[in-house]
FIRORO-393670 format. One line per field, with one value per residue (C-alpha): x, y, z; residue number from 0. Coordinates in nm, 2 decimals. Layout:
N
px <- (X; ...)
py <- (Y; ...)
pz <- (Z; ...)
nr <- (NUM; ...)
END
This chain:
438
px <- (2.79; 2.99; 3.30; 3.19; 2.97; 3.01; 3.16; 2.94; 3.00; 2.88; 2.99; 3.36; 3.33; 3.24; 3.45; 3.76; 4.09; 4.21; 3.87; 3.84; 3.58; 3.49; 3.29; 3.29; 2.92; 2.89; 3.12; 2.93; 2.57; 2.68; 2.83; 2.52; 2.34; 2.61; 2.58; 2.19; 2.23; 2.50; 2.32; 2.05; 2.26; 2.45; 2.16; 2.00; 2.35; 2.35; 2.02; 2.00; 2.02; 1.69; 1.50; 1.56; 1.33; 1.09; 1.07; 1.16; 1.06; 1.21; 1.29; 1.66; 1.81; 2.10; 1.80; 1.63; 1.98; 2.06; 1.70; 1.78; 2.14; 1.94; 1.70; 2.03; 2.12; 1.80; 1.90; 2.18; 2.00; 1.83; 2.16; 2.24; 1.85; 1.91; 2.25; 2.11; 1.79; 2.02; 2.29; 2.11; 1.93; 2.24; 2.44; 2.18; 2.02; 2.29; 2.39; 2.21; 1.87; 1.96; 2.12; 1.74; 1.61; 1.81; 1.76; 1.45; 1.38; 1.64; 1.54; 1.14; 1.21; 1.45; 1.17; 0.87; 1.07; 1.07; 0.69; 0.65; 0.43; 0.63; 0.56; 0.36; 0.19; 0.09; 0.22; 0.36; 0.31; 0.55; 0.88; 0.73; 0.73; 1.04; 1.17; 1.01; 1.17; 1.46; 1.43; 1.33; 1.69; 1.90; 1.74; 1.81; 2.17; 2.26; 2.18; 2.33; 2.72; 2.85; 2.65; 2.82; 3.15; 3.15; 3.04; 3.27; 3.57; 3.43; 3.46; 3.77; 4.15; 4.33; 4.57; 4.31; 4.07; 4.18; 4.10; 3.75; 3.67; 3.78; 3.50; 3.22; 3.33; 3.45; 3.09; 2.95; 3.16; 3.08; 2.71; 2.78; 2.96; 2.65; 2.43; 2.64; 2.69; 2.26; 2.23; 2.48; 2.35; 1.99; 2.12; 2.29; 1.96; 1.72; 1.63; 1.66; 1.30; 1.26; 1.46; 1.30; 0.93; 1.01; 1.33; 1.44; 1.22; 1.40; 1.73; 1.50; 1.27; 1.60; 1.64; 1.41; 1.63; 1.93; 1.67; 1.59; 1.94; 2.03; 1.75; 1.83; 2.19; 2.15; 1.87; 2.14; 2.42; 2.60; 2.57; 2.92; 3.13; 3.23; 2.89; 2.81; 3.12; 2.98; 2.63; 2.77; 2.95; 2.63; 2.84; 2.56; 2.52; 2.19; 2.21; 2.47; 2.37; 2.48; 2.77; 2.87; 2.85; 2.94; 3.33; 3.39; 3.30; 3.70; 3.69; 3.33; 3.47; 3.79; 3.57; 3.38; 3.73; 3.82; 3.51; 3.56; 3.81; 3.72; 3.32; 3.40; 3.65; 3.42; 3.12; 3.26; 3.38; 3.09; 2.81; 2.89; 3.21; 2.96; 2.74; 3.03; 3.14; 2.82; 2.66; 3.02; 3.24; 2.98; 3.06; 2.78; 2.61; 2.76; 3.11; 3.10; 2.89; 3.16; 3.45; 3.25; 3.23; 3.54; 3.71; 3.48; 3.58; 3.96; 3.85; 3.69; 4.01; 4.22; 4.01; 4.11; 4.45; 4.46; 4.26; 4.53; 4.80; 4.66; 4.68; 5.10; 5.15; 4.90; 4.60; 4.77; 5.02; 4.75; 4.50; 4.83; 4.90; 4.50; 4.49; 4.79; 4.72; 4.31; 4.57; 4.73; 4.53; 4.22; 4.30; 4.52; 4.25; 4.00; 4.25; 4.28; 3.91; 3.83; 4.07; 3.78; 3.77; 3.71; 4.09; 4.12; 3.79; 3.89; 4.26; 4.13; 3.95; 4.15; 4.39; 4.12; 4.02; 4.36; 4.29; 3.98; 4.01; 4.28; 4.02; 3.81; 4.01; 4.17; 3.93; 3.63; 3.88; 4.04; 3.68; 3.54; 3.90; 3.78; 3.48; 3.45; 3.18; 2.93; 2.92; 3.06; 2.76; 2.65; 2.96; 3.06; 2.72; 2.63; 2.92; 3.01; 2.62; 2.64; 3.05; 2.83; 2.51; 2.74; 3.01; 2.89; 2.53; 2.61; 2.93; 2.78; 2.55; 2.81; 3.02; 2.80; 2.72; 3.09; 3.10; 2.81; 2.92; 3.30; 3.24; 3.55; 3.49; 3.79; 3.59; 3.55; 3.89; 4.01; 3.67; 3.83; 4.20; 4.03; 3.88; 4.18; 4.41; 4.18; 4.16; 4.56; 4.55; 4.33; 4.51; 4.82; 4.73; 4.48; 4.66; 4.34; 4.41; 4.80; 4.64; 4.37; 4.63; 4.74)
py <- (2.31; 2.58; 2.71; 3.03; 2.83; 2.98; 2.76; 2.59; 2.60; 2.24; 2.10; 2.27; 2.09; 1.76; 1.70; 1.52; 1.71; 1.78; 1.79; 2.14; 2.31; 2.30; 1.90; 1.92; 1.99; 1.67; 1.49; 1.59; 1.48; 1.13; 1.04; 1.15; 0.89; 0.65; 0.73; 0.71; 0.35; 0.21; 0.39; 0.16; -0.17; -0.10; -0.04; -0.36; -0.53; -0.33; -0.45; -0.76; -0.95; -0.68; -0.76; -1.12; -1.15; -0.91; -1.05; -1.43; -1.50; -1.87; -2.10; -2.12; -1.78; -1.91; -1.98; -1.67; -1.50; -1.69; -1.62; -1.22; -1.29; -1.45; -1.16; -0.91; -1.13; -1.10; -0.72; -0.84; -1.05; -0.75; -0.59; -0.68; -0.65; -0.29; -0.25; -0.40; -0.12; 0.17; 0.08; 0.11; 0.46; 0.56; 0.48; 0.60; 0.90; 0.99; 0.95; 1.22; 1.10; 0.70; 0.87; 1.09; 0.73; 0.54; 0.78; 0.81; 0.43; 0.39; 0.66; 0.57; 0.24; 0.30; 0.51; 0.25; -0.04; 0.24; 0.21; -0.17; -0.37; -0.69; -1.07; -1.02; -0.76; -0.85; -1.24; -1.41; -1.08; -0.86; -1.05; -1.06; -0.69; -0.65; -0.90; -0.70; -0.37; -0.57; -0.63; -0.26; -0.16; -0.44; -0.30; 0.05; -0.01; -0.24; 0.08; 0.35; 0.24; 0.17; 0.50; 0.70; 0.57; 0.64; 1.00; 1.03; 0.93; 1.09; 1.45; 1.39; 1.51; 1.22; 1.19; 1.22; 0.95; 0.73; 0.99; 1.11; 0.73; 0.63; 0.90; 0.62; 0.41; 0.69; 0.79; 0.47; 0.42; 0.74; 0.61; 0.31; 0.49; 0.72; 0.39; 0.24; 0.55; 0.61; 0.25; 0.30; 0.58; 0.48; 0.11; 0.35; 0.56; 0.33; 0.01; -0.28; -0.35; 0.04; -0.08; -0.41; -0.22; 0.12; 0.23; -0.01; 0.21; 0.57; 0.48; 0.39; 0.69; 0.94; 0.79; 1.05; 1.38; 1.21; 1.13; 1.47; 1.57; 1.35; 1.46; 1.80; 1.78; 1.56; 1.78; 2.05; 1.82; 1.87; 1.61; 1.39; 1.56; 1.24; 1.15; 1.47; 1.48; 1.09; 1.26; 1.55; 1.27; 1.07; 0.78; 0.62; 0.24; 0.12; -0.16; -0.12; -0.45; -0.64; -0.41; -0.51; -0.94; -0.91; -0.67; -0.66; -1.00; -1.02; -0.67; -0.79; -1.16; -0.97; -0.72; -1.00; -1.15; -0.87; -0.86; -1.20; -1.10; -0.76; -0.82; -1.11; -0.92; -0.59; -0.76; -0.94; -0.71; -0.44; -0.67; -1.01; -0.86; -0.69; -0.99; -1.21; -1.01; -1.03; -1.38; -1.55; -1.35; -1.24; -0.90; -0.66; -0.40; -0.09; -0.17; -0.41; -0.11; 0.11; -0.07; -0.08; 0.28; 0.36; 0.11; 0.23; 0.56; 0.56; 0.32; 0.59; 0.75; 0.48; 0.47; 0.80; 0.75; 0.46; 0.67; 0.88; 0.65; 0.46; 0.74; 0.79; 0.44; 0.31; 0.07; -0.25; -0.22; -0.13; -0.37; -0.62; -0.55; -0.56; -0.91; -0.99; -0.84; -1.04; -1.35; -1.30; -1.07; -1.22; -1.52; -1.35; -1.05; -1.31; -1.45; -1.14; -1.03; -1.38; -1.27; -1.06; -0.70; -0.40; -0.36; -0.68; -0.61; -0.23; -0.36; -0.68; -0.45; -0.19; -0.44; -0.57; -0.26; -0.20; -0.40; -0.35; 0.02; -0.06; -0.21; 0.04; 0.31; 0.16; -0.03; 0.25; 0.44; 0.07; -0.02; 0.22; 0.24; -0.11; -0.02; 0.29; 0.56; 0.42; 0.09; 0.22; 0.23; -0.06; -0.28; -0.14; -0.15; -0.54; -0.66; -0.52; -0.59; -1.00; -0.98; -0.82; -1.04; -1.40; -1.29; -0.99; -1.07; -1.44; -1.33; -1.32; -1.60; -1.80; -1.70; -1.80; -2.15; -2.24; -2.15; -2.36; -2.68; -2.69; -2.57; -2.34; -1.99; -1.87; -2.05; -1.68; -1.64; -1.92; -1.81; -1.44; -1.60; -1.81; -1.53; -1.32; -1.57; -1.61; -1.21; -1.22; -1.46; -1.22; -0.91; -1.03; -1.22; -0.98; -0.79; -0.53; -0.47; -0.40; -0.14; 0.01; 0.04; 0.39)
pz <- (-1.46; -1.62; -1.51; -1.41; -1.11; -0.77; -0.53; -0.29; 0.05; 0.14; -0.16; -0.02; 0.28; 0.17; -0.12; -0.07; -0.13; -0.46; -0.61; -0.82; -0.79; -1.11; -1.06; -0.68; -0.70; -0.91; -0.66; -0.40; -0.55; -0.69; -0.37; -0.14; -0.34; -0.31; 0.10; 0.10; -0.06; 0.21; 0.45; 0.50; 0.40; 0.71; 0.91; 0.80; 0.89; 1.21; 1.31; 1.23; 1.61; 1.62; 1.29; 1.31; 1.59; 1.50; 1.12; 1.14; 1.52; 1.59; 1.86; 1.74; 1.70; 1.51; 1.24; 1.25; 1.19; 0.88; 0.77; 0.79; 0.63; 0.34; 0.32; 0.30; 0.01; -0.18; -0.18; -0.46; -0.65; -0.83; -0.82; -1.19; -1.29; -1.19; -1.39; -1.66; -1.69; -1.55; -1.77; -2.08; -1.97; -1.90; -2.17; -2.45; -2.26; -2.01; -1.70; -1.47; -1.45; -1.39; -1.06; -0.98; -1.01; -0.82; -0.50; -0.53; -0.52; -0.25; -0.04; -0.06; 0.03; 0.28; 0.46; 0.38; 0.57; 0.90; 0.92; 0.82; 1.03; 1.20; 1.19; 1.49; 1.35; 1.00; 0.97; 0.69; 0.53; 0.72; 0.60; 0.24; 0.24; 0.36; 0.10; -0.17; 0.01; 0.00; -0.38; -0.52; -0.30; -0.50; -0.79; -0.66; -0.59; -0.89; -1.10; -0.86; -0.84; -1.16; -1.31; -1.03; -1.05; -1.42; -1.39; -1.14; -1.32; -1.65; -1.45; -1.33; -1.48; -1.63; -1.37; -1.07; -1.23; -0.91; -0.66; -0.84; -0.84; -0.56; -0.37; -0.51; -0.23; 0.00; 0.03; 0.02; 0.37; 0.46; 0.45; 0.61; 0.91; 0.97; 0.94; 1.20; 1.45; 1.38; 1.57; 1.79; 1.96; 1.98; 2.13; 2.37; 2.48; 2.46; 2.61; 2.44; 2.48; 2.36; 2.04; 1.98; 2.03; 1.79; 1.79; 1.54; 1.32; 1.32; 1.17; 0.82; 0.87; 0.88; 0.56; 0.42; 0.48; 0.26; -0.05; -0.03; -0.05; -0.26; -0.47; -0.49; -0.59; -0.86; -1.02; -1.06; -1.16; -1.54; -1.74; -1.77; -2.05; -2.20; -2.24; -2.41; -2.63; -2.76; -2.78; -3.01; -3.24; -3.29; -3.16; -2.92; -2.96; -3.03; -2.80; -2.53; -2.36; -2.69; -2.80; -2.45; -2.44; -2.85; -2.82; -2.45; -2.28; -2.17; -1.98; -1.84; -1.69; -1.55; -1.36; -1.21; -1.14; -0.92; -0.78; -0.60; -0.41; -0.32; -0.26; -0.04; 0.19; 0.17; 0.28; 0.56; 0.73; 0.67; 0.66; 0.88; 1.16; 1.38; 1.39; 1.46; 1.73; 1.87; 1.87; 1.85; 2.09; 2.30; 2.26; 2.38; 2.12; 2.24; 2.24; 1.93; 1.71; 1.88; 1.74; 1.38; 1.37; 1.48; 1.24; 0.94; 0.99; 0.93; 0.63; 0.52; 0.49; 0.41; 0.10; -0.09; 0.01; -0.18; -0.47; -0.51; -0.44; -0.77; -0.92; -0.90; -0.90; -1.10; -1.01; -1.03; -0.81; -0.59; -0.65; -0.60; -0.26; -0.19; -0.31; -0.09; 0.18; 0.19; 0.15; 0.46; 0.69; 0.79; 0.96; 1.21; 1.22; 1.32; 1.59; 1.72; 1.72; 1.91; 2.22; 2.31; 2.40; 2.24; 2.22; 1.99; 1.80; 1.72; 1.60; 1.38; 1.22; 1.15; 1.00; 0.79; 0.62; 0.48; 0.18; 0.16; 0.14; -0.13; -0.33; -0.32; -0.40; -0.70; -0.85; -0.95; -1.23; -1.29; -1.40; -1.55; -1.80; -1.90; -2.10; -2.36; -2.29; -2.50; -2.29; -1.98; -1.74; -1.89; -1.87; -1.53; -1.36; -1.46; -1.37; -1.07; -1.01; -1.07; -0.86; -0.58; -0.59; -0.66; -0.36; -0.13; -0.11; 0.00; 0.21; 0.59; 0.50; 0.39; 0.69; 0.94; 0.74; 0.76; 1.14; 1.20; 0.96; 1.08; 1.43; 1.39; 1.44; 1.22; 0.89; 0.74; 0.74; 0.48; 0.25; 0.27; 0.19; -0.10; -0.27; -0.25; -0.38; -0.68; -0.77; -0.75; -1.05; -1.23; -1.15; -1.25; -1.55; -1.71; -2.02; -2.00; -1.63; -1.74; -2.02; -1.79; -1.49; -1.52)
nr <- (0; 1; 2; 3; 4; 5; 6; 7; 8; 9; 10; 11; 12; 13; 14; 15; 16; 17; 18; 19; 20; 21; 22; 23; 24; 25; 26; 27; 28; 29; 30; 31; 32; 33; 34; 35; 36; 37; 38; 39; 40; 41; 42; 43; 44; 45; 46; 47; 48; 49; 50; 51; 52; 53; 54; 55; 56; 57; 58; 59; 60; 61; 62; 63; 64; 65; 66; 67; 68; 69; 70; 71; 72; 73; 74; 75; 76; 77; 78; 79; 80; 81; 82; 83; 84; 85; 86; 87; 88; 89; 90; 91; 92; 93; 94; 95; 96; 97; 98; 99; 100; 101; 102; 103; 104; 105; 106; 107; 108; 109; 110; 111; 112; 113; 114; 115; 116; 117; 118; 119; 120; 121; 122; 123; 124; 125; 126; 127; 128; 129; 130; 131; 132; 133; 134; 135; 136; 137; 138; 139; 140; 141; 142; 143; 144; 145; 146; 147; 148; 149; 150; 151; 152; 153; 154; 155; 156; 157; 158; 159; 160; 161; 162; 163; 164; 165; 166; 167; 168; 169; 170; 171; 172; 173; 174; 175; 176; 177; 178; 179; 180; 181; 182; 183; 184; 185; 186; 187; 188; 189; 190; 191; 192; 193; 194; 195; 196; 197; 198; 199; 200; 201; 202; 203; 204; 205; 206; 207; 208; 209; 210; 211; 212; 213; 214; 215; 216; 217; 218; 219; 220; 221; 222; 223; 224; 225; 226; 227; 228; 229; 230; 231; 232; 233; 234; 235; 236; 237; 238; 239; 240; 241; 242; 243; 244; 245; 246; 247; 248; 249; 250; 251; 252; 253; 254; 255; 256; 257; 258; 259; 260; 261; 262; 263; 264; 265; 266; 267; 268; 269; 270; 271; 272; 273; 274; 275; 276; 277; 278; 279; 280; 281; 282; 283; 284; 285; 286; 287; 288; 289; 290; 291; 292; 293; 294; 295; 296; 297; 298; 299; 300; 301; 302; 303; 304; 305; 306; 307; 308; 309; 310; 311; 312; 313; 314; 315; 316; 317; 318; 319; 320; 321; 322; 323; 324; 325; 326; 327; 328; 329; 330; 331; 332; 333; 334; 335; 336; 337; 338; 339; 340; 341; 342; 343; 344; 345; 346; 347; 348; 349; 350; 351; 352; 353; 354; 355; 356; 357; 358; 359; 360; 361; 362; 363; 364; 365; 366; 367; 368; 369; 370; 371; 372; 373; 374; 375; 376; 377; 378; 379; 380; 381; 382; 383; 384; 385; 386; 387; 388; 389; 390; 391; 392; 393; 394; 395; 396; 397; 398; 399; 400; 401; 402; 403; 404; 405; 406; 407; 408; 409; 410; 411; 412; 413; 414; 415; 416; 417; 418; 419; 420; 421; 422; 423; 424; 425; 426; 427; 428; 429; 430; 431; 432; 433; 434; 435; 436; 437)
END
């Protein structure tokens, strides 16, 4: 887009402040993809009590619960297959058509699994489907973050690369807020047997307005000028996959580091809180997807706050206190969440999201500063993609496992602590973190 582009009203409105207007339009397009893409994870997560019935019917519905956890993981296996074929299309033709792709197999998806027939419908067939749904969206999202995290932070002013990067995960909340609210007002005017029957349907199917949104903004999206400027120079790697593995394995194993920490914390408390509060405290749906929307939207917040704040103090510091704080927050979060009450649930999670909107808002222009331009995608997208499938994909499965082995429900909380402690070692030992901070 040149500089003599009008301003555009929606773009004004949805942009975070201190976005010029200049890229706000490409703001605004990479992170209503990013939305579409959380968008249905957090419907998936939302309804899981609902699909694990209707999709892995089962005497024990402790069982058919893990069964859907493991199907939410299969989304993140792809994730790195994805970042691996995105990454090199973006890194050797540029980044704005790996980002029409990605929608576009997000959003089909997202809208196929709203008129898939159920295990009573189809059989064996029905959770196949949904496993292969579940597979083409790992894929989907494996090539969508890192590619718009990097053109997010290539359009930005040097010293607002924290707060252009940090709107990757801003909007990726954003996305999983609407997700959440979408069920939560649907488990409000329906009945449950309503919801279980076809209601469970329309939160996919509204999946299709936001593909074509998505769509449309990234057909008129400028190409990143960092790309261009490597285009011009003839400086392109052949093989960015290899360039990558062969000069910048160290940047690569320190991204996966930090991912520990913050993909564990991030998807328990999007992903696996909401079913905890449900089938351990007892919790009914309304108030528990209450307190998940509520919470999730001052993360949403929280998270370019900390953008900027990484920005004037630099991303270590940040990404310190975000390792601390997954240290020494979640077990009493988890205490106070088991008192019961929407009170307690609302408050544990608020606490929670403090680090983890730290993480998010330093860590996009943190990992993108690790790679050059001609790797960037490609480094940023596969690892972030294997962090997510090795530690967020397995997260709520894994948390439920260690409530059921130990028979104590605060088990999630040491695996949180773990992880954190592990990512402070990284954060503060990494010399590439200490260049890339600022």
């Amino acid at each position: 887009m040149s500089q003599s582009s009008p301003p555009d009203a929606a773009s004004d409105a949805l942009a975070p402040p201190g976005v010029t207007t200049l890229s706000r339009r490409s703001v605004v397009a990479a992170g209503t993809g990013n939305a579409l893409e959380f968008y249905d994870f957090a419907i998936f997560a939302s309804l899981t009590p609902v699909i694990s019935q209707l999709f892995f019917p089962s005497g024990d519905a402790l069982a058919a619960i893990l069964s859907t956890l493991a199907l939410y993981a299969v989304g993140f296996v792809m994730r790195p297959v994805g970042a691996i074929l995105f990454g090199r299309l973006a890194d050797r033709r540029g980044r704005r058509l790996p980002l029409a792709v990605a929608v576009l197999i997000m959003g089909v998806t997202t809208v196929l699994i709203g008129v898939m027939p159920t295990y009573a419908q189809a059989g064996i067939v029905a959770p196949l489907l949904l496993c292969v749904a579940r597979l083409l969206q790992g894929l989907s999202v494996g090539g969508e973050f890192g590619t718009s995290a990097s053109f997010l932070v290539e359009h930005a002013p040097r010293h607002r690369r924290g707060l252009y990067g940090s709107y990757a995960f801003f909007s990726s909340t954003a996305g999983s807020v609407l997700g959440a609210f979408v069920v939560l007002v649907l488990t409000i005017s329906m009945s449950a047997d309503t919801l279980n029957s076809w209601g469970w349907r329309v939160p996919f199917l509204l999946g299709f307005p936001l593909l074509a949104i998505g769509l449309y903004l990234r057909y008129r999206i400028a190409e990143s000028p960092e790309f261009e400027e490597v285009k011009a120079e003839n400086a392109r790697v052949k093989s960015p996959l290899r360039s990558l593995f062969r000069e910048h394995w160290r940047a690569f194993l320190t991204v996966l580091g930090i991912c520990i920490g913050f993909n564990i914390a991030s998807a328990t408390l999007q992903a696996f809180v909401l079913t905890y509060i449900r089938s351990v405290i007892g919790m009914p749906a309304v108030p528990a997807l209450t307190t998940v929307v509520l919470s999730t939207t001052v993360g949403v917040a929280m998270v370019l706050l900390f953008g900027h704040l990484s920005d004037r103090y630099g991303r270590r510091p940040v990404l310190v206190l975000a390792c601390v704080l997954t240290v020494v927050l979640p077990y009493p979060c988890l205490l106070i969440i088991g008192l019961g009450g929407f009170g307690p649930a609302l408050l544990g999670q608020l606490i929670l999201w403090v680090p983890v909107a730290a993480f998010g808002g330093a860590i996009p222009a943190l990992f993108a500063a690790l790679f050059p331009t001609q790797v960037r995608v490609s480094g940023f997208g596969i690892a972030y993609g294997f962090g997510s499938a090795l530690f967020a994909g397995t997260a709520p499965f894994v948390a439920t496992l260690l409530i059921e082995l130990s028979g104590d429900k605060l088990a999630p909380a040491w695996y949180m602590t773990a992880a954190g402690l592990v990512t402070l070692v990284v954060v503060l030992t990494a010399a590439s973190v200490r260049r890339a901070s600022t």
